[in-house]
VOPAGU-2260 file (C-alpha; in pm, 1 decimal, decimal comma):
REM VOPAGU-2260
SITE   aa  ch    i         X         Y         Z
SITE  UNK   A    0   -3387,8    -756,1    -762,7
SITE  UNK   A    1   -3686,6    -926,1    -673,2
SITE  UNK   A    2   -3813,8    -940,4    -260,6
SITE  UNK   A    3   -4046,0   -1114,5     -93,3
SITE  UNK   A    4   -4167,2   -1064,8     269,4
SITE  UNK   A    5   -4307,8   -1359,5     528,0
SITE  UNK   A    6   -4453,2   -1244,6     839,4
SITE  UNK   A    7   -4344,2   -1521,4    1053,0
SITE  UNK   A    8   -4544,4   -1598,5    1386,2
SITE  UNK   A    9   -4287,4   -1677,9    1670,5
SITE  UNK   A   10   -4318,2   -1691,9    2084,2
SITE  UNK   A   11   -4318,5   -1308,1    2150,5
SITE  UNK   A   12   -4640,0   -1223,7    1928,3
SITE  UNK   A   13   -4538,0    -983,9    1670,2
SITE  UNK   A   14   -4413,6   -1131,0    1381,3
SITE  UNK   A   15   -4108,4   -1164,4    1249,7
SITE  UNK   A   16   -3989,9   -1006,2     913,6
SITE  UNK   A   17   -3833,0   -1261,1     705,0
SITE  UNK   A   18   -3704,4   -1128,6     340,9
SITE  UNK   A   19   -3595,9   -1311,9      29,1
SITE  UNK   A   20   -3388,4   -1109,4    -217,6
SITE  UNK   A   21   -3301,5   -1263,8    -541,0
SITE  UNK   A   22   -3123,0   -1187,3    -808,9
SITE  UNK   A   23   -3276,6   -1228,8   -1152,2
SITE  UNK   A   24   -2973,3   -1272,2   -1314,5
SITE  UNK   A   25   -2749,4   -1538,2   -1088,8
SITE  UNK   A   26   -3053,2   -1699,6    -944,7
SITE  UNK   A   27   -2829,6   -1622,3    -631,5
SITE  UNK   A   28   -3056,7   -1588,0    -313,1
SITE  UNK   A   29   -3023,3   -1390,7      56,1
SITE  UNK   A   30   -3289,5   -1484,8     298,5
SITE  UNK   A   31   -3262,7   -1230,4     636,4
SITE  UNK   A   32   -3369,8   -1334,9     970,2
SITE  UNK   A   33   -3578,3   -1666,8     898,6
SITE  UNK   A   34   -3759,7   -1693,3    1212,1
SITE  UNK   A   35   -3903,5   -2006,9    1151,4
SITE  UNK   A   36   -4207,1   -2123,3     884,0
SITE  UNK   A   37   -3913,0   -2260,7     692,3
SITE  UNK   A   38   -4157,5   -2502,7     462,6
SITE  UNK   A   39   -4286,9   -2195,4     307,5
SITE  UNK   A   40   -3992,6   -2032,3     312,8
SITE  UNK   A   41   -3783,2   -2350,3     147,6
SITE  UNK   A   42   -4105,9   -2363,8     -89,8
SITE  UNK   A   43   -4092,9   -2010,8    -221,1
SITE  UNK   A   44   -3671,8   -2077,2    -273,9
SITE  UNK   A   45   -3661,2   -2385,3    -449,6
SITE  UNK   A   46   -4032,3   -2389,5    -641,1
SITE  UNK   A   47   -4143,3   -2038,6    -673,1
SITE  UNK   A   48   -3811,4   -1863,9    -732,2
SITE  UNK   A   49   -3640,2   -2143,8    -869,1
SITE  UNK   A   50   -3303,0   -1993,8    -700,9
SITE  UNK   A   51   -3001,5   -2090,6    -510,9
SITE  UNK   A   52   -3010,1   -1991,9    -112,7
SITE  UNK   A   53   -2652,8   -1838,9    -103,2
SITE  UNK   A   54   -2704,8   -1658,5     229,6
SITE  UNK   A   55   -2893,5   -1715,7     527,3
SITE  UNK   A   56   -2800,3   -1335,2     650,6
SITE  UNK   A   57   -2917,4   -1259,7    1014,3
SITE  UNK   A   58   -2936,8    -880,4    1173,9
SITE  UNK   A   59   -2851,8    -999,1    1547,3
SITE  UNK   A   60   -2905,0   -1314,4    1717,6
SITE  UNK   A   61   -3227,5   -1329,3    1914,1
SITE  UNK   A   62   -3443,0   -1612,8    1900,2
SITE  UNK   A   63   -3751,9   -1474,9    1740,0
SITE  UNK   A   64   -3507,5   -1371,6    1438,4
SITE  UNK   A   65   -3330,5   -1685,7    1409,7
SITE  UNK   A   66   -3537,0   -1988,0    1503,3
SITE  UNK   A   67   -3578,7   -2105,5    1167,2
SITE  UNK   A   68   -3200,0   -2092,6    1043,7
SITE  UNK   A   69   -3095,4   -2466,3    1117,5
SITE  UNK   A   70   -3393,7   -2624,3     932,8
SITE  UNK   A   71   -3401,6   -2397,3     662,4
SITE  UNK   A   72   -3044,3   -2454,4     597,0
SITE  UNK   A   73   -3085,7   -2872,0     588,0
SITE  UNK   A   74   -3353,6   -2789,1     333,1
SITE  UNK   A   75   -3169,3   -2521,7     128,8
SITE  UNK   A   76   -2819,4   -2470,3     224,0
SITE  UNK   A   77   -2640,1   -2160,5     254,1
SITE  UNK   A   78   -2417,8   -1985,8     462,8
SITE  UNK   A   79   -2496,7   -1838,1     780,0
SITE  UNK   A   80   -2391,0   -1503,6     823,7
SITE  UNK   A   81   -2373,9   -1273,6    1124,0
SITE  UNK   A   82   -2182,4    -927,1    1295,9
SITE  UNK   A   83   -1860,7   -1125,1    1519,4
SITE  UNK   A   84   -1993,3    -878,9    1825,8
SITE  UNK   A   85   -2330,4   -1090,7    1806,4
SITE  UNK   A   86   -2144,0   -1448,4    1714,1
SITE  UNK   A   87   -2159,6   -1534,3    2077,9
SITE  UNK   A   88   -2497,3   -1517,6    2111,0
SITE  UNK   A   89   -2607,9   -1812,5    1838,7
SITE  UNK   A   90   -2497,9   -2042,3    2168,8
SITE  UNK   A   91   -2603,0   -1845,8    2423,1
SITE  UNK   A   92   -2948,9   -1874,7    2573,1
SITE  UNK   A   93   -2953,1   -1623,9    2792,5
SITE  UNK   A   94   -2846,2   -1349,6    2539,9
SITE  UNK   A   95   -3028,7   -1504,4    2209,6
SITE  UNK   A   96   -3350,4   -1519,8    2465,3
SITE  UNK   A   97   -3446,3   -1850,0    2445,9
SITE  UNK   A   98   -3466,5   -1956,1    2759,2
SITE  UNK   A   99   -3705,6   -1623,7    2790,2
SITE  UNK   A  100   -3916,5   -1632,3    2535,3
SITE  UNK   A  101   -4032,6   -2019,5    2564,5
SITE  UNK   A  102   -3900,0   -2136,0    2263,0
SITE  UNK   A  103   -3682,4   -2420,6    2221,5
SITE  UNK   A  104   -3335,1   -2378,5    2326,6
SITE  UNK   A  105   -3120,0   -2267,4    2006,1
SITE  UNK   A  106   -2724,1   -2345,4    1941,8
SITE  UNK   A  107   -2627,4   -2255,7    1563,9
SITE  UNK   A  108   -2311,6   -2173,1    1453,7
SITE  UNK   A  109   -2212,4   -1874,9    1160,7
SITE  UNK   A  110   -2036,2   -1983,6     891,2
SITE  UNK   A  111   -1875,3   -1637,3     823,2
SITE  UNK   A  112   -1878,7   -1312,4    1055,1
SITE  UNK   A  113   -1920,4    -994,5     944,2
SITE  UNK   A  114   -1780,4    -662,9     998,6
SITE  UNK   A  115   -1878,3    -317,3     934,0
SITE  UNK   A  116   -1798,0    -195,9     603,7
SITE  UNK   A  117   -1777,8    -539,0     427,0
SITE  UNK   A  118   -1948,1    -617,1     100,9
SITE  UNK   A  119   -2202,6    -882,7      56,6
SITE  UNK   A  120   -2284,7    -982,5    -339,5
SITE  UNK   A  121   -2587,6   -1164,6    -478,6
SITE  UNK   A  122   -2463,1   -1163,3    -879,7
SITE  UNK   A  123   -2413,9    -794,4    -953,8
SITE  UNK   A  124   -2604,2    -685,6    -619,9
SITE  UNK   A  125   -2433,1    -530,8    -377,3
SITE  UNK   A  126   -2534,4    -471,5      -1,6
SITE  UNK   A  127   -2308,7    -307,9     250,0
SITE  UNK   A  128   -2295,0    -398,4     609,8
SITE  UNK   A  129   -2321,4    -164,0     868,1
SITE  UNK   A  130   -2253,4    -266,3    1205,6
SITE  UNK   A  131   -2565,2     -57,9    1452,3
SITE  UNK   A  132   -2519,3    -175,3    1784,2
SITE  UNK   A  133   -2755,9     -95,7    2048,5
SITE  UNK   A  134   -3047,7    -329,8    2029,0
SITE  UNK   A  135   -2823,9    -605,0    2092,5
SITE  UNK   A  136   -2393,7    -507,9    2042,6
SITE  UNK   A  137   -2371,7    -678,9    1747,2
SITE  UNK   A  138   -2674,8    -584,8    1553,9
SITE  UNK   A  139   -2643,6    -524,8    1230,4
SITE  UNK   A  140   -2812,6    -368,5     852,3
SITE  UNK   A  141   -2798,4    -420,4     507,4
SITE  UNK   A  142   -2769,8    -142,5     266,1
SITE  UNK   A  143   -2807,9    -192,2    -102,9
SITE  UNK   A  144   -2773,3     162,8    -245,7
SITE  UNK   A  145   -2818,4      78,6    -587,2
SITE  UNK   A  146   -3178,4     -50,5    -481,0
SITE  UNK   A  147   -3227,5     226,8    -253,1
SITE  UNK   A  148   -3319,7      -4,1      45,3
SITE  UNK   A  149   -3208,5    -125,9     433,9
SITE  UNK   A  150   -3247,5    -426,2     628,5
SITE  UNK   A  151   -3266,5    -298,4     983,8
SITE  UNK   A  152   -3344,3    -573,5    1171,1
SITE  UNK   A  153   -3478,6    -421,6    1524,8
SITE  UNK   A  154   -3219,1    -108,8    1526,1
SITE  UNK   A  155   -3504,2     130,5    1377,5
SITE  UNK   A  156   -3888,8      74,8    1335,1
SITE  UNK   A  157   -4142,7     302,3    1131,3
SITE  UNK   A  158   -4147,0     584,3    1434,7
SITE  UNK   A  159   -3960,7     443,1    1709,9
SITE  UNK   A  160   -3664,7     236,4    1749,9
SITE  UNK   A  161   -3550,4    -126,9    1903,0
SITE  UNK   A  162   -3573,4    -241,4    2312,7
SITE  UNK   A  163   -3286,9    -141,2    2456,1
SITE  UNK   A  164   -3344,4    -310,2    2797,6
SITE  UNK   A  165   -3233,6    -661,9    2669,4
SITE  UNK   A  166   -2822,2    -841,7    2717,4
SITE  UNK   A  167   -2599,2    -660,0    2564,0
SITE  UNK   A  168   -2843,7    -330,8    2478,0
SITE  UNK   A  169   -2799,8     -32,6    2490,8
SITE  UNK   A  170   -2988,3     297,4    2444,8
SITE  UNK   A  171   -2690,9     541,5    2395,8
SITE  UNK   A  172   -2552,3     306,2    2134,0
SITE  UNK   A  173   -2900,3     241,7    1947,2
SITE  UNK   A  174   -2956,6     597,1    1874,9
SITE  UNK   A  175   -2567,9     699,8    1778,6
SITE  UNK   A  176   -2632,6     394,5    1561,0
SITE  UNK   A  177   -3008,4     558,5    1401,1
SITE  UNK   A  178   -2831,5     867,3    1373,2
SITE  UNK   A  179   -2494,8     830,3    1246,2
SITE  UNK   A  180   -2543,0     547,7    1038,6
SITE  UNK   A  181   -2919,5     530,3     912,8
SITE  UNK   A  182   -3021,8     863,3     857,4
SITE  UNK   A  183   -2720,2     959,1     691,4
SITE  UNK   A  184   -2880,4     766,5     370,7
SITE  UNK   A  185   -3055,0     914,7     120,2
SITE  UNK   A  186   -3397,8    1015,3     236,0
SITE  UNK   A  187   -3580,4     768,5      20,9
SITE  UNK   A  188   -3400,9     481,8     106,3
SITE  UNK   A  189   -3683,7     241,6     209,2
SITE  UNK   A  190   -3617,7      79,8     561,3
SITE  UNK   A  191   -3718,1    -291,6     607,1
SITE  UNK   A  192   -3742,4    -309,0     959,8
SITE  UNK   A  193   -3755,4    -709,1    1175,1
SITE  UNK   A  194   -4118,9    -614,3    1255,2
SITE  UNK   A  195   -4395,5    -370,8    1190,4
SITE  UNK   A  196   -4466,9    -223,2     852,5
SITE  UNK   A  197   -4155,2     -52,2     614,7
SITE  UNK   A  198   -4033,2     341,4     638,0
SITE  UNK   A  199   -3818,8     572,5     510,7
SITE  UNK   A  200   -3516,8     691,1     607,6
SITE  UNK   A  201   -3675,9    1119,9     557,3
SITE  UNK   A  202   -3960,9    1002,9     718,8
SITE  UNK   A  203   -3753,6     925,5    1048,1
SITE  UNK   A  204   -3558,2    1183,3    1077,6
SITE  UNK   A  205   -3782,0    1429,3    1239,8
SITE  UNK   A  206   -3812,2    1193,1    1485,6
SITE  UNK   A  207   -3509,5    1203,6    1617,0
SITE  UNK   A  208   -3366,9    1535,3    1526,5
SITE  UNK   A  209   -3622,8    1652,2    1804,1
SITE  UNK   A  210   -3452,6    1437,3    2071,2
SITE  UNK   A  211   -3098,9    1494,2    1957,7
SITE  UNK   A  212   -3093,2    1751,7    2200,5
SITE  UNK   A  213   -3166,4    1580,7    2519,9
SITE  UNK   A  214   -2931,1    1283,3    2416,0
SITE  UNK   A  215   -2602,0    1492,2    2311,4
């Protein structure tokens, strides 16, 4: 597996973590949350990696994750994938944000939904979906095990964890979804998280172990 991270610059003024997973063998491509910057993104696809864009996967459906889906899909094709609970959002402004966050007003539609437990395969990789509401109710990660690695969109950060005052959030929901289905990995699974720099999963756990307490 080969990745490559973008740091995308979008409204809210952190950057967005865009990934592009390929697989050396099928030339089969996954590109998560392409916030935007798709030039460089379509650039590093097509000339650099010299793959096929099979997926355009994306971890919930707030603008800053998935402003740059319709261009970069004219450019490169793909399907666009997304958890059904978060479908609904693609179309809606006032949940996806972007009549928030001053960006232009998005309407995409998925391709394929998701659900928790089902497979996604790039050639002989495998990555599992796990459905982690809380953030937003259909937020969703990527777990390859055999790479040891998690796409966590905005569920779980290096130390903290995602807003939970947003549509559709919820606090309650965003640490059941940290706790029984993120640090139940292996604790060197590394954790790719929508923003910020990357973790691991035995490097979080102290974190919340310590407020398991006052939340159960």
């Amino acid at each position: 597996m080969i990745l490559k991270e973008r740091k995308i610059e979008t409204y809210v003024g952190d950057p967005t973590n865009c990934y592009v997973i390929l697989d050396e063998q099928s030339k089969e491509i996954m590109c998560i949350d392409p916030a935007g910057n798709t030039q460089e993104l379509s650039y590093l696809i097509k000339d650099i990696l010299k793959g096929n864009l099979k997926y355009i996967y994306l971890t919930h459906c707030h603008g800053d994750h998935i402003g740059g889906v319709r261009q970069l899909k004219e450019q490169c094709g793909g399907k666009i994938l997304i958890h059904r609970e978060d479908k609904e959002g693609l179309n809606d402004k006032s949940i996806n944000l972007s009549g928030i966050i001053d960006i232009p007003e998005i309407e995409l539609e998925a391709d394929s939904i998701v659900d928790d437990g089902d497979c996604i395969h790039l050639g002989n990789l495998e990555f599992r979906v796990l459905h982690t509401p809380g953030h937003t109710k259909g937020s969703s990660a990527l777990y390859c095990e055999e790479e040891k690695c998690l796409f966590s969109g905005d569920t779980i950060f290096s130390g903290t964890w995602g807003r939970t005052d947003l549509p559709t959030s919820s606090r309650e929901d965003i640490m059941e979804s940290i706790t029984k289905k993120i640090l139940v990995l292996p604790d060197d699974t590394i954790i790719y998280p929508g923003h910020g720099k990357s973790t691991r999963v035995g490097d979080e756990k102290r974190i919340y172990l310590e407020l398991q307490p006052k939340l159960f």
